[in-house]
N, C-alpha and C positions, 0 to 999 in steps of 0.2 A: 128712822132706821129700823130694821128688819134683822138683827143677828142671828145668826144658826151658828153654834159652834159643835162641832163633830168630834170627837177625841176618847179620849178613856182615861177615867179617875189615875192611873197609873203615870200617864206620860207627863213629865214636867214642862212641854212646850204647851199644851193643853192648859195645865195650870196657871203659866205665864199669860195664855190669851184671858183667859178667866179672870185674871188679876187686872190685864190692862183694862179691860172693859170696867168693872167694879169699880176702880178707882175715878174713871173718868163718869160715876154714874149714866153709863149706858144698858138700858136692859137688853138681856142674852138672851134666848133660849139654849141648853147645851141637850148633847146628844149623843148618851154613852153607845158608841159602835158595837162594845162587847154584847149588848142588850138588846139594840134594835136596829144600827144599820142607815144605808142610805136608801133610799129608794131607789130604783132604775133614772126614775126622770129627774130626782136631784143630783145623782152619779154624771147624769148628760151635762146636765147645767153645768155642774163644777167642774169637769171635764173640758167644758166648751171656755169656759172664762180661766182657767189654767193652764189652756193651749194643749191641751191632744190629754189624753188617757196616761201617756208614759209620765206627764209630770207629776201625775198622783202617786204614781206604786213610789212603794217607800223599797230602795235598795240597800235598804240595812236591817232591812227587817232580817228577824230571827228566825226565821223559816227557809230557809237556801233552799231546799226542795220544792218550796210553792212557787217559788221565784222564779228557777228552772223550768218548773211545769207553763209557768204561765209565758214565758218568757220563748218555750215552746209549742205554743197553742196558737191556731194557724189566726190572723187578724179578725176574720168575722166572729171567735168566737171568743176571742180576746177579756170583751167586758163583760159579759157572760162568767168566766171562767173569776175574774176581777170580781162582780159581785156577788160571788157565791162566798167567797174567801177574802173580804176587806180588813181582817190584820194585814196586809200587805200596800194600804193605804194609808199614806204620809199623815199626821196629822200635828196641830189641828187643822180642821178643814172648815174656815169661816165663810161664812156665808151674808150677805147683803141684798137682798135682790136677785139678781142677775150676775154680781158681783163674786167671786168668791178668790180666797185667798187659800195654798196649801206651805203648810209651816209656820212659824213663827214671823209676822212680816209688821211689826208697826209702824211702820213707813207708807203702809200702805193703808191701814187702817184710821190713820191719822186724817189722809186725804177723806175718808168716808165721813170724817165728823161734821 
């Protein structure tokens, strides 16, 4: 197994994944968003194995203005507009391979072991 875990030292779902994996000694990699971000081509990935781009934006985010912006931004430029401003991405955002989970899902993680 291959972990990517995406989030920010702040979020307590973040922390919870952190926790499930530790406890079950699985090694992580984690990956403060505030600091460095998804790439374009792991944004696709996780994107693709999430089911479309909308299941990522996080609709409680604290920014109602980006949300609006983005949520007005015509489709092709959409992820574009998404990865320039990824506080607006649910997290955490676990990763597997090809696999990838967005939020707190050990149900699903479980199957991964």
């Amino acid at each position: 197994m291959n972990i990517q875990i995406f989030g920010t030292r702040k979020c307590f779902d973040t922390k919870k994944a952190e926790r499930y994996f530790k406890e079950r000694n699985i090694r992580y990699q984690f990956i403060d968003m505030k600091e460095k971000g998804m790439s374009g081509g792991e944004f696709r990935s996780v994107a693709a194995a999430a089911g479309g781009m909308e299941n990522l934006i996080d609709r409680k985010c604290k920014d109602k203005a980006l949300l609006a912006l983005i949520d007005c931004t015509p489709d092709g430029m959409k992820e574009d507009k998404v990865l320039e401003n990824q506080k607006v991405i649910r997290t955490p955002v676990v990763r597997n391979g090809r696999k990838a989970t967005v939020g707190y899902c050990p149900e699903v993680w479980k199957e991964w072991e």
